[in-house]
KETORMI-704480 format. One record per residue (C-alpha): x, y, z. Coordinates in steps of 0.2 Angstrom, whole numbers, plus 2048, in hexadecimal, padded with zeros to 3 digits. Example, Ala and Ser with C-alpha at 12.3 -4.5 7.8 and 13.67 -1.06 7.14 Angstrom:
<rs>
83E7EA827;8447FB824;
</rs>
This chain:
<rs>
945931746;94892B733;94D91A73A;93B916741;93391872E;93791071F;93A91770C;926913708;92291D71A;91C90E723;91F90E735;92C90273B;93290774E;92B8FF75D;91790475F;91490D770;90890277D;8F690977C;8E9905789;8E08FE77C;8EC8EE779;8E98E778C;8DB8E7794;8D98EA7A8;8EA8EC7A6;8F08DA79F;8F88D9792;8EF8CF782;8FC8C5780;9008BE790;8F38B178D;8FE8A1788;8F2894780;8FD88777D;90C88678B;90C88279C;91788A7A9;91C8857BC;9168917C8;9288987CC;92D89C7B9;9278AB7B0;91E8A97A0;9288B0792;9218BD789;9168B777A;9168C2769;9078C075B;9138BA750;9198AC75A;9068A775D;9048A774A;91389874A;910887748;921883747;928880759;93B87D753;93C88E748;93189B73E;924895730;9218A0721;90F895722;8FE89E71F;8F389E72C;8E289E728;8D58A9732;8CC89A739;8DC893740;8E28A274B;8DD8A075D;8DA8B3761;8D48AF774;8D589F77F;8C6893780;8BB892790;8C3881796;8D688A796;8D189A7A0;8C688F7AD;8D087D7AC;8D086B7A9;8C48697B7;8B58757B1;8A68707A7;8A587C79A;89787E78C;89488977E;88188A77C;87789476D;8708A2770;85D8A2778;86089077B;85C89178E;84A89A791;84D8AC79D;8428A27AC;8518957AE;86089C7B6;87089A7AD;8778917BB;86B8887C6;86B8857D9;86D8757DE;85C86C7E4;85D8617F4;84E8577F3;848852803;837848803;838840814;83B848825;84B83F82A;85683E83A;867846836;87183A840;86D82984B;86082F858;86682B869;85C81B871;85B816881;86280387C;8737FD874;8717FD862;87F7EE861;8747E586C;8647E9864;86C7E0851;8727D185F;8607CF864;85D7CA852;8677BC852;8597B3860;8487B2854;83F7AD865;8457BC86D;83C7C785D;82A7CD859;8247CF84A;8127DB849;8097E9842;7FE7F6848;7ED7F8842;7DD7FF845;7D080D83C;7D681F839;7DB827847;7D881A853;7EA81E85C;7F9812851;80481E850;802826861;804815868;81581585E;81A826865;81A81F875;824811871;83181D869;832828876;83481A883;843814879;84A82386F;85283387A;848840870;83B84787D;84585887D;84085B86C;82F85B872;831866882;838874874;82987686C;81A88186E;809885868;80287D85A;812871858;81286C86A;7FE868869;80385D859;80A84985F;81A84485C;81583984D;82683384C;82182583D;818832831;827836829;82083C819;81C851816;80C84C80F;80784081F;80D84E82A;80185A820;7F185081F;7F4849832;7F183682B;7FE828829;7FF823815;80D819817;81080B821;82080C82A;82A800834;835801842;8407F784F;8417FA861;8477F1870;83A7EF87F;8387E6890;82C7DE897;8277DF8AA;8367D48AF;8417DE8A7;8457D4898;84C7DC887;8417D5877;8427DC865;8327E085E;8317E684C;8227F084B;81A7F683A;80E80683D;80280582F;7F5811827;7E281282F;7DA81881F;7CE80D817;7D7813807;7EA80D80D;7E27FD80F;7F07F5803;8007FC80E;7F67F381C;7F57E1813;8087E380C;80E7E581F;8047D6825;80C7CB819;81C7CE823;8147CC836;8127C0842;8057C784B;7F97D984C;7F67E4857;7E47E9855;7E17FD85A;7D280285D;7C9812864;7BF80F873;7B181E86E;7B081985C;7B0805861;7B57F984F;7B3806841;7B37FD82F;7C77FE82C;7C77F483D;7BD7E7836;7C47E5828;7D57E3830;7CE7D583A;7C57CC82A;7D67CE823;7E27C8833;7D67B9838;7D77B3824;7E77B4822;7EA7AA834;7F37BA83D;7EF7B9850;7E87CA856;7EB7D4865;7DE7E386B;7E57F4871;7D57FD876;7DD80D876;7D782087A;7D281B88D;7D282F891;7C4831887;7B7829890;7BE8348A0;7C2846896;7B584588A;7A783A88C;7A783F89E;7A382C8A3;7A18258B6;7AC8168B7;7A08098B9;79980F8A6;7AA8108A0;7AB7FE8A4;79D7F889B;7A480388B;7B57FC88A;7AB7E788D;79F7ED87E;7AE7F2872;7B97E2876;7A77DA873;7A87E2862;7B87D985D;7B67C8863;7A67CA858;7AF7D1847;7BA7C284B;7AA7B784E;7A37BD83A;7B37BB833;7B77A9837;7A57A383E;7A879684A;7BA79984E;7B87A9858;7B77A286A;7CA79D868;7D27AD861;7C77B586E;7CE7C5874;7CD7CA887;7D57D2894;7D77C48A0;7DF7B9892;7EC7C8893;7E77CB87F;7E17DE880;7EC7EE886;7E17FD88D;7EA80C888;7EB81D885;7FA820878;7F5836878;7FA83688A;809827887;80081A893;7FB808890;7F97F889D;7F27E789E;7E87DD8AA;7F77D78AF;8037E58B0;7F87ED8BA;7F77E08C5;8097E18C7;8067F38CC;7FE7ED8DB;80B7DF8DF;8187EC8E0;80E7F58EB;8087E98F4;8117D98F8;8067CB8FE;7FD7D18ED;8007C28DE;7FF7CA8CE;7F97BA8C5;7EA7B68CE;7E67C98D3;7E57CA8C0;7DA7BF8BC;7CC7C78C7;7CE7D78BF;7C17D48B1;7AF7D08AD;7A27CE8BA;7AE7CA8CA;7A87D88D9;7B27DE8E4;7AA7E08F8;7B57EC900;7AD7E5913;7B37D5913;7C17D9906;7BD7CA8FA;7BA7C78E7;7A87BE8E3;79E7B98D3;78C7C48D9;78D7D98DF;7897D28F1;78A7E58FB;7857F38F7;7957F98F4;79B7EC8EC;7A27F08DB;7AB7E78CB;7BC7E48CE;7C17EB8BF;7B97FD8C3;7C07FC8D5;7D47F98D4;7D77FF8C0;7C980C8BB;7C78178CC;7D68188CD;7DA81F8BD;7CC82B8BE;7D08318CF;7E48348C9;7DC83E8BA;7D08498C3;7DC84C8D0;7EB8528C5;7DC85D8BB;7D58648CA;7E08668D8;7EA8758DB;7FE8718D9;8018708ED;7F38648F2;7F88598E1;80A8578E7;8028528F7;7F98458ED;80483F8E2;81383D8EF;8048308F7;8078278E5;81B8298E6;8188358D5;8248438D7;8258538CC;8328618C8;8288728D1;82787A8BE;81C86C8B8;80F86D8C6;80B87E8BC;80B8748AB;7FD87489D;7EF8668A4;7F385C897;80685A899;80285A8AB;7F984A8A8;80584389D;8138458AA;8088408B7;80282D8AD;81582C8A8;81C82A8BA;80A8208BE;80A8128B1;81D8128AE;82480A89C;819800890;81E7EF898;80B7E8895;80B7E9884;81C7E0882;8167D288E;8067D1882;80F7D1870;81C7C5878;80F7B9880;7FF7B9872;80C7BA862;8177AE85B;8277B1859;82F7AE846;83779C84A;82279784F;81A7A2842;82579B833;81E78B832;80B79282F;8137A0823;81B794817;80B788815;7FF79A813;80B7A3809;8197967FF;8177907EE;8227847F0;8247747FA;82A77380A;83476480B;84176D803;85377380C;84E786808;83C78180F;84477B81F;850789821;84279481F;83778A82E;84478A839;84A79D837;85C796833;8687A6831;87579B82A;86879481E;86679980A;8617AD80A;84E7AE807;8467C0809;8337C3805;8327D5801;8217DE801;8227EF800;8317FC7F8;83480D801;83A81D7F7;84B8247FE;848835805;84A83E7F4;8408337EA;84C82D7DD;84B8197E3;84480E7ED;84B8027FC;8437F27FE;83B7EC80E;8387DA810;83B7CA81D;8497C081E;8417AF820;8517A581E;8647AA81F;86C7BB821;86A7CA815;87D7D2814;8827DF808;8897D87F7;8827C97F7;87A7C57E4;8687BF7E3;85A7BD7D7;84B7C67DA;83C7BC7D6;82D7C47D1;81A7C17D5;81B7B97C2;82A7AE7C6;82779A7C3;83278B7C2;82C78A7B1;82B79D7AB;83A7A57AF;8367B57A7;8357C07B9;8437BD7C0;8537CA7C0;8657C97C7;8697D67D5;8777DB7E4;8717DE7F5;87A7F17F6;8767F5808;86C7EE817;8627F9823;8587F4834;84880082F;84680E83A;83A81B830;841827830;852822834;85B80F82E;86A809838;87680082B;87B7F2831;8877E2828;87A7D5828;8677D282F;8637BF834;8537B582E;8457BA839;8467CC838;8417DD82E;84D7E2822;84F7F0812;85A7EE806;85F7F97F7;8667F57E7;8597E67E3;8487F37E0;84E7F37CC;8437E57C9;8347E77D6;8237EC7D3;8197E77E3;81F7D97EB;82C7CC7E8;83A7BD7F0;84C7C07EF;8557AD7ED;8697AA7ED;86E7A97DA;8717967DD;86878A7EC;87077C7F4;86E76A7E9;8677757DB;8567797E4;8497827DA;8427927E0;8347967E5;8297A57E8;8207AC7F6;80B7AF7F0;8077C17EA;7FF7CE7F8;7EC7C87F8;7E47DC7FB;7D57DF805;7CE7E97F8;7CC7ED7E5;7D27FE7DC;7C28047D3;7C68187D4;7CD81D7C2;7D582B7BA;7DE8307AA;7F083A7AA;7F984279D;80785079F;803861799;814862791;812852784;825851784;82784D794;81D83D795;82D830797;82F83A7A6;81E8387AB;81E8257A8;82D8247B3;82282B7C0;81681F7BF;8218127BE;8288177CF;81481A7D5;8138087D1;8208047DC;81A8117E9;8088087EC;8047F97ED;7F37F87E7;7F48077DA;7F47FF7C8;7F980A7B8;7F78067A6;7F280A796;7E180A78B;7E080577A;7DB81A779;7EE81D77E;7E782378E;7F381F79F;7E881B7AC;7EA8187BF;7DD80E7CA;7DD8117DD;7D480E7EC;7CA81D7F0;7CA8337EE;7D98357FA;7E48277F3;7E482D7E3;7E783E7E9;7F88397F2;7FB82F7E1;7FA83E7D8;80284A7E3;81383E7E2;81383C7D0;81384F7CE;81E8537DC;8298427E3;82E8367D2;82A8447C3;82A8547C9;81F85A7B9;80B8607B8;8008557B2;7EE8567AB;7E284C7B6;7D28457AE;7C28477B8;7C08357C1;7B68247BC;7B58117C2;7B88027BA;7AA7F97B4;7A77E67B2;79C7DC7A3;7947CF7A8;7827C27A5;7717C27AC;76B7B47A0;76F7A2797;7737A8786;7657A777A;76F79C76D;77E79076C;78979E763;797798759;7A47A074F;7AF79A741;7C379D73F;7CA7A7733;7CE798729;7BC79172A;7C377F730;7C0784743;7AF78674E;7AD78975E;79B78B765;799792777;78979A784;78C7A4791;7827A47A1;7857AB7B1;78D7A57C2;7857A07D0;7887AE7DE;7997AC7E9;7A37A47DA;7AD7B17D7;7B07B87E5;7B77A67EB;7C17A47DB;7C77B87DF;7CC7B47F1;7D67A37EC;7CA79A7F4;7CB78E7E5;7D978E7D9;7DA7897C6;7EB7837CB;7E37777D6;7E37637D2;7D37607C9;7CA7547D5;7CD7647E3;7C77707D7;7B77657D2;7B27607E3;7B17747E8;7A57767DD;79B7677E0;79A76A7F3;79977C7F3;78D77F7E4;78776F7E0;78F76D7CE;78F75C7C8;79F7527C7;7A27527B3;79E7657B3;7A776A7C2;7B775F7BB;7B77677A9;7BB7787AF;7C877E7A3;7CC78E7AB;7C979D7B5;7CB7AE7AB;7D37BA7A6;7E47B37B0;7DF7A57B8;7D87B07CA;7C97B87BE;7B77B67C2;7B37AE7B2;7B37997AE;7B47927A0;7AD78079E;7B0772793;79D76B790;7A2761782;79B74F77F;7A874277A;79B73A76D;79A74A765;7AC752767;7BC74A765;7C374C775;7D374A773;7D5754764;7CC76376D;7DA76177B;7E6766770;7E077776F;7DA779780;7E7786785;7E3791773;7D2791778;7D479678B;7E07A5783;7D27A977A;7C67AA789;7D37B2791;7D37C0785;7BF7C2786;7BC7C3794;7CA7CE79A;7C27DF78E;7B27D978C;7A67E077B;79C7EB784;7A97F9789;7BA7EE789;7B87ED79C;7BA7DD7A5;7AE7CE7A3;7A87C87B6;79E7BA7BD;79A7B17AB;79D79E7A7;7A179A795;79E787790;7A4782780;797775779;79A77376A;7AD773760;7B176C74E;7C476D74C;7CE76A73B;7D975973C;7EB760737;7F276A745;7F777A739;7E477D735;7E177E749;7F078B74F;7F079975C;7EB7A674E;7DC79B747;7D6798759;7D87A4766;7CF7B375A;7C27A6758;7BF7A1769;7BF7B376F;7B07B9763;7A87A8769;7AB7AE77B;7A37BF773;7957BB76C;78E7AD778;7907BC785;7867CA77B;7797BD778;7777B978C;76E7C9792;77E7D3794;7807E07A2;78C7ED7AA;7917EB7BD;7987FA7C6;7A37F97D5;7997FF7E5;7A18077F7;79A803808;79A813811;79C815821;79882582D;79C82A83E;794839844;789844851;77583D84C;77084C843;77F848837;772837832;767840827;77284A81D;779837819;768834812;76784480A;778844801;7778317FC;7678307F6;76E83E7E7;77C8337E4;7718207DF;77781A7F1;76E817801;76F814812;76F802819;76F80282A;77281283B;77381384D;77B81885A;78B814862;78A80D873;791819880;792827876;78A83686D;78E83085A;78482584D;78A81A843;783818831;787808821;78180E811;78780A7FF;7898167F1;7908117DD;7A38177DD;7A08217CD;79482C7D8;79F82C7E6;7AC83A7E0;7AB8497EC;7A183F7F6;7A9841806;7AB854805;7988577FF;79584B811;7A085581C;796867815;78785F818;78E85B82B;79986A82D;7A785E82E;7A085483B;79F842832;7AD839832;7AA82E820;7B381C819;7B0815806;7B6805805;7B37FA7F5;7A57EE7F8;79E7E57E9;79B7E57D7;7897EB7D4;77D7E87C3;7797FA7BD;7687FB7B8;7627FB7A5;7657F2797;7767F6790;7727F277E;7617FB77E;76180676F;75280E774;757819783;75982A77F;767831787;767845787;77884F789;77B859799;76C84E7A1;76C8407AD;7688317A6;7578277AD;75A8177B8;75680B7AA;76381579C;7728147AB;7798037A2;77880B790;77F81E796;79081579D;79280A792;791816782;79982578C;7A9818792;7AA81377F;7AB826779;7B8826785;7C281877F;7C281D76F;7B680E769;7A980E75A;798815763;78E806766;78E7F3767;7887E875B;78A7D475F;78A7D374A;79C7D674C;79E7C5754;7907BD74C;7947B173E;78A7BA72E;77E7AB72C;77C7A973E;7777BB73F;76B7BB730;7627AA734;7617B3745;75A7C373E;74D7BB734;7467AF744;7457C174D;7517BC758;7597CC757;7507DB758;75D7E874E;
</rs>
């Protein structure tokens, strides 16, 4: 025992293990920081003074300081090399944020999991795209609900092997359409297409040929109006939808104003044919006359939109131009297909001529079996009701009424034969089967599209003189006419597409010359991009090409000129629109640009944002980056306040805006201001003095009047009718035929403002013996800046000048060009701009929507009633021919539009159906600058103070000093002479 102690008493033998040196049994010092071992060695065993060395080759008497030892191993050697590892402070992560978070697919689009199975050879589909002829290029439109996407359904279902899907769903869900082209949650929620989406399918027509069509189903809300003017762009032709109970609704005719402008030819699918039998309980004969008075209503919305040139886009069923269909119950046929029908049937029958007497005032006499002009017998009837609409009605009452013996009896007669379960179907599916077997595949509306709309190769030509800024005896211009797939790439893209989890965008666009391949690099030109400013333009690599399919895309290793294509990798740089060129054209070409999307519309509807959490604004400014993107008529930006603002179309527009910049591109809350307009500034009078104002240097002066424009200018100046780009003798000559401007006024317009397409003119009225001319041209461009500025915040509420002409009468420059700068003139000419506009009578213009309602006729007078609380009232009502609804136009100021549509639908118990589309720019009543209307909080303001309430509440908003004073662009002396003549009143 003496040996294990020394003479002091310390303890000196081996301690005994204790179960507090290892823990669950291992041993503390088995850990081996620093050493690595091979799996089939044992590690030696590792004391604490070993640890403590730093000498590998022998023992160290070195000091080890406490903050050198390494008591336990660190995170990343227990876990590995491979393992993220992190040492965070204590409370740094709040207690609602798991340690570890699950990982979040986001999924934003319903999406096929693999290639659907299709009833063609893919391969030979992407052949097909080699032969332009052999493609079509269209789009669907029509109003809300009028039947696009139905009438897409049934073309998927007729090529894609998914009807088993269908058969395993009941209830609600097998009530509900396929809607195979809503792939969004939020379209599959509200029941309404939002986006417009493309696809391509492979079709036969009645002689069995294959033909590509790329169809693009677009939105029917009058407030996706823009998704409907970005996928013409693209088209060769539309395909015009219509209801036959609701007849041209005003999305239709907007449509048409749009197609027949922009030169698209139109094809009619009157669509819903069911109706008129199920519903409206018609007798054939009445039918008849209904589906005549709605194809009437087309040929005259073409008529209005182009008067003069309707009889020769005259749609009609014998020119083989309008499909009768019924897309709920998969069914569609022409004249002539249905002709054919009979030819099959009956052999001596030639489907040609038979077709022709199938239409308009040609009788059938069943005596002598002949066609004539004049209901001879008694029995004779039209020859339309006889062979096509009896026999649809009797095929429907039958299948209805009849018990499942006596109909197999009767269909057998029709060589339609069922399974034995299906007799016992629901009506409607029984129906469906029934017209399936009945009318066969959708061969008439391939013959239609085929025959009435031109392929790519014949609707190039027209596209590049519409759409081209550049010329067209070029080698990229020829390419582009001829469709030449070996040619230099040229793609026109109009609209960008978010991936299914939101994080990017694919590019949709046309190839209009060459083939689009992965990894090619190109420039992306902008809607900015010129030859001579160089600024929008970015560098970019094609990363994949897809043939569009909504909601699936087929990659594919190139896509030749003619045809549909999205790319990703090029969005980086894309706002709306834009042309993707090679990095370098053959013989050093320049490029050009395809024209920005002319819209049908204008966004008037506005709302503030801001995020609840200030610090995540970036995030939020990504979001409406990406909203930008996402829409093409949405417009965001910021107010001198610091407000973000985003205009829109309409109510349900900006809700979907909203909805997507919380949940799809930021994922954040946001705070949402109550909703306002846009407002314009504009004249109603000659200004009462030649108002000049001096530079800061007082060697420059610039005297201007402002009066107003003559009705219709600015409107022709907004719709391109006329251009500011135009030669001078074509600009001049516009206005002297169509407004009766003389030649020396109508040849010194200087420019169109603010940028060139504004609705304002400002006019060089100078006289040569009083001006030197060539002096003042030298500051020509300073002085349209200027003017530019104006009238782009105007002095009344910073809101857009409209529909004013400036004319400079009177300008004393300084001789040396330093005294006569940018900084001298430009301030100079905008307070001239200024002050020449307060001085003309100046007003406020608000935008104004058209309503339109469809409804039962007791809905009529709640329209009056809810109107006439809002400042609008109703233009015109009546019924609808051949049906129980009324049809009412009224107008209603956008700023008391909001909630509108829901106050309507109480009033109606949700029977109106209601569309607010932008119509015009209004005056609002009163004097803006009248000091002497009271205006009372929490009170409406009287008619004549409406001007004076906006324009004060819309500067409190902005952030600006309470009134307007035109001494603030007054020079002092001018203002006092003024003062002292009594002029000016305050």
């Amino acid at each position: 025992m003496d040996d294990l102690y020394d003479e002091f008493g310390n303890f000196i033998g081996e301690a005994e293990e204790s179960e507090d040196d290892s823990q669950h049994g291992i041993d503390a010092s088995a850990y081996v920081y620093d050493q690595e071992y091979p799996e089939e060695e044992e590690a030696p065993e590792v004391t604490g003074q070993e640890l403590m060395e730093i000498d590998e080759d022998g023992p160290s008497n070195a000091v080890i300081l406490h903050e050198d030892k390494q008591y336990y191993p660190t995170a990343q050697q227990v876990y590995g090399e491979d393992v993220e590892t992190m040492v965070q402070e204590e409370d740094a992560q709040p207690l609602t944020q798991p340690i570890i978070a699950p990982v979040e697919v986001k999924k934003f689009l319903l999406e096929e999991a693999d290639l659907p199975p299709v009833h063609f050879d893919r391969p030979f589909m992407a052949d097909l795209m080699n032969f332009p002829d052999q493609v079509r290029n269209v789009a669907f439109a029509g109003h809300l609900h009028h039947g696009k996407t139905a009438l897409m359904d049934m073309l998927v279902l007729e090529t894609h092997d998914i009807a088993d899907r269908l058969e395993n769903r009941v209830g609600k869900a097998r009530d509900e359409q396929l809607r195979y082209t809503d792939t969004s949650i939020m379209e599959r929620d509200r029941g309404l297409s939002i986006k417009a989406a493309p696809m391509s399918l492979v079709l036969q027509n009645t002689k069995g040929k294959s033909h590509l069509l790329n169809i693009i189903d677009t939105p029917g809300h009058v407030n996706f109006v823009d998704e409907v003017a970005a996928s013409l762009r693209l088209v060769d032709g539309v395909v015009l939808v219509v209801d036959v109970v609701e007849g041209v609704q005003v999305n239709t005719e907007q449509i048409i104003k749009y197609a027949v402008l922009e030169g698209l030819p139109l094809v009619l699918v009157v669509n819903k044919l069911d109706r008129l039998i199920l519903e409206l309980k018609l007798p054939p004969t009445d039918a008849y006359f209904k589906l005549k008075h709605v194809i009437e209503e087309v040929n005259t919305a073409i008529e209005n939109a182009l008067p003069g040139q309707g009889e020769t886009r005259r749609l009609s069923p014998e020119k083989g131009n309008v499909l009768f269909a019924c897309s709920g119950m998969q069914w569609c046929f022409t004249l002539q297909s249905f002709a054919r029908m009979y030819a099959d049937t009956y052999p001596g029958v030639s489907a040609t001529e038979f077709a022709r007497r199938l239409w308009g005032d040609v009788f059938f006499n069943p005596t002598k079996r002949s066609f004539t002009r004049k209901g001879v017998e008694e029995r004779s009837k039209r020859s339309f009701v006889n062979f096509i609409l009896e026999p649809i009605y009797k095929l429907y009452s039958h299948t209805i009424s009849e018990s499942p013996e006596d109909l197999k009896e009767t269909l057998a007669t029709l060589n339609i034969h069922l399974k034995p379960s299906q007799y016992k179907a629901d009506a409607k599916v029984l129906l469906n089967l029934v017209c399936a077997q009945f009318f066969g595949p959708a061969n008439g509306f391939v013959d239609m599209v085929v025959e009435h709309i031109p392929s790519p190769v014949e609707g190039a030509q027209k596209k590049l003189q519409q759409y081209y800024t550049g010329p067209l005896d070029t080698k990229v211009a020829e390419s582009m006419a001829k469709c030449d797939q070996d040619g230099p790439l040229v793609v026109q893209i109009s609209k960008l597409f978010n991936t299914s989890d939101a994080s990017g965008f694919n590019a949709f666009g046309r190839v209009l010359s060459g083939t689009a391949k992965p990894g090619q690099q190109v420039r992306v030109l902008g809607e900015g991009y010129s030859v001579h400013d160089e600024e929008d333009m970015a560098i970019a690599t094609i990363s994949d090409v897809w043939i569009a399919e909504t909601r699936y895309n087929i990659p594919t290793d190139g896509i030749p000129a003619g045809n549909w294509c999205l790319l990703g990798g090029v969005d980086n740089s894309i706002v709306k629109s834009s042309t993707l060129v090679p990095l370098k054209l053959e013989d050093d070409e320049e490029a050009y640009i395809f024209k920005p999307i002319k819209q049908l519309t204008e966004s008037v509807f506005k709302v503030a944002v801001e995020p609840i959490n200030p610090s995540e604004l970036p995030k939020m400014l990504d979001g409406l980056r990406k909203i930008n993107k996402s829409y093409p008529l949405i417009t965001t930006k910021v107010e001198e306040s610091g407000e973000h603002v985003i205009l829109g179309t309409g109510e349900l527009y900006m809700d979907c805006v909203l909805y997507d910049l919380r949940r799809l591109y930021a994922e954040m809350e946001i705070k949402v201001s109550d909703p306002v307009t846009r407002f314009c500034e504009t004249v109603v009078e000659t200004s009462a003095i030649k108002c000049y104002a001096l530079s800061p240097n007082k060697k420059v002066k610039i005297t201007m009047v402002a009066e107003p424009l003559d009705s219709g200018i600015a409107e022709d100046i907004e719709s391109g009718k006329v251009s500011i780009r135009d030669p001078v003798r074509k600009t001049g000559k516009f206005f002297e035929e169509n407004y009766g401007w003389d030649l020396l006024a109508s040849r010194s317009i200087w420019a169109f403002g603010p940028d060139d397409i504004g609705p304002n003119i400002l006019q060089d009225d100078t006289l040569p013996s009083e001006v030197d001319k060539k002096l003042l041209a030298t500051v020509r461009d300073t002085i349209r800046q200027g003017f530019s500025w104006g009238t782009r915040e105007g002095p009344l509420c910073e809101e857009p000048i409209r529909n004013t002409k400036f004319k400079i009468t009177d300008a004393t420059l300084a001789a040396s060009p330093i005294f006569r700068g940018g900084g001298q003139i430009i301030p100079t000419s905008r307070r001239a701009v200024y002050s020449s506009f307060l001085m003309a009578s100046p007003r406020l213009m608000e935008p104004v929507y058209s309503v339109a309602m469809t409804g039962p006729a007791d809905s009529v007078s709640a329209l009056y009633t809810v109107l006439a609380r809002r400042r609008g009232h109703v233009l015109s009502d009546g019924p609808i021919a051949g049906t129980p609804l009324y049809r009412c136009q009224g107008l209603i100021p956008v700023i008391d539009s909001f909630g509108f549509e829901t106050d309507l639908r109480i009033h109606t118990q949700g029977q109106a159906a209601v569309s607010l589309v932008f119509e015009r720019w209004s005056i609002v009543p009163g004097d803006p600058l009248d000091r002497e209307v009271t205006l009372r909080p929490l009170e409406p303001a009287s008619v004549q103070g409406t001007a004076r309430d906006f324009v004060l509440k819309t500067r409190r908003r902005k952030g600006l000093s309470e009134d307007v004073s035109v001494a603030k662009f007054l020079e002092p002396e001018l203002f006092s002479s003024l003062k002292e003549s009594g002029l000016l009143d305050g």
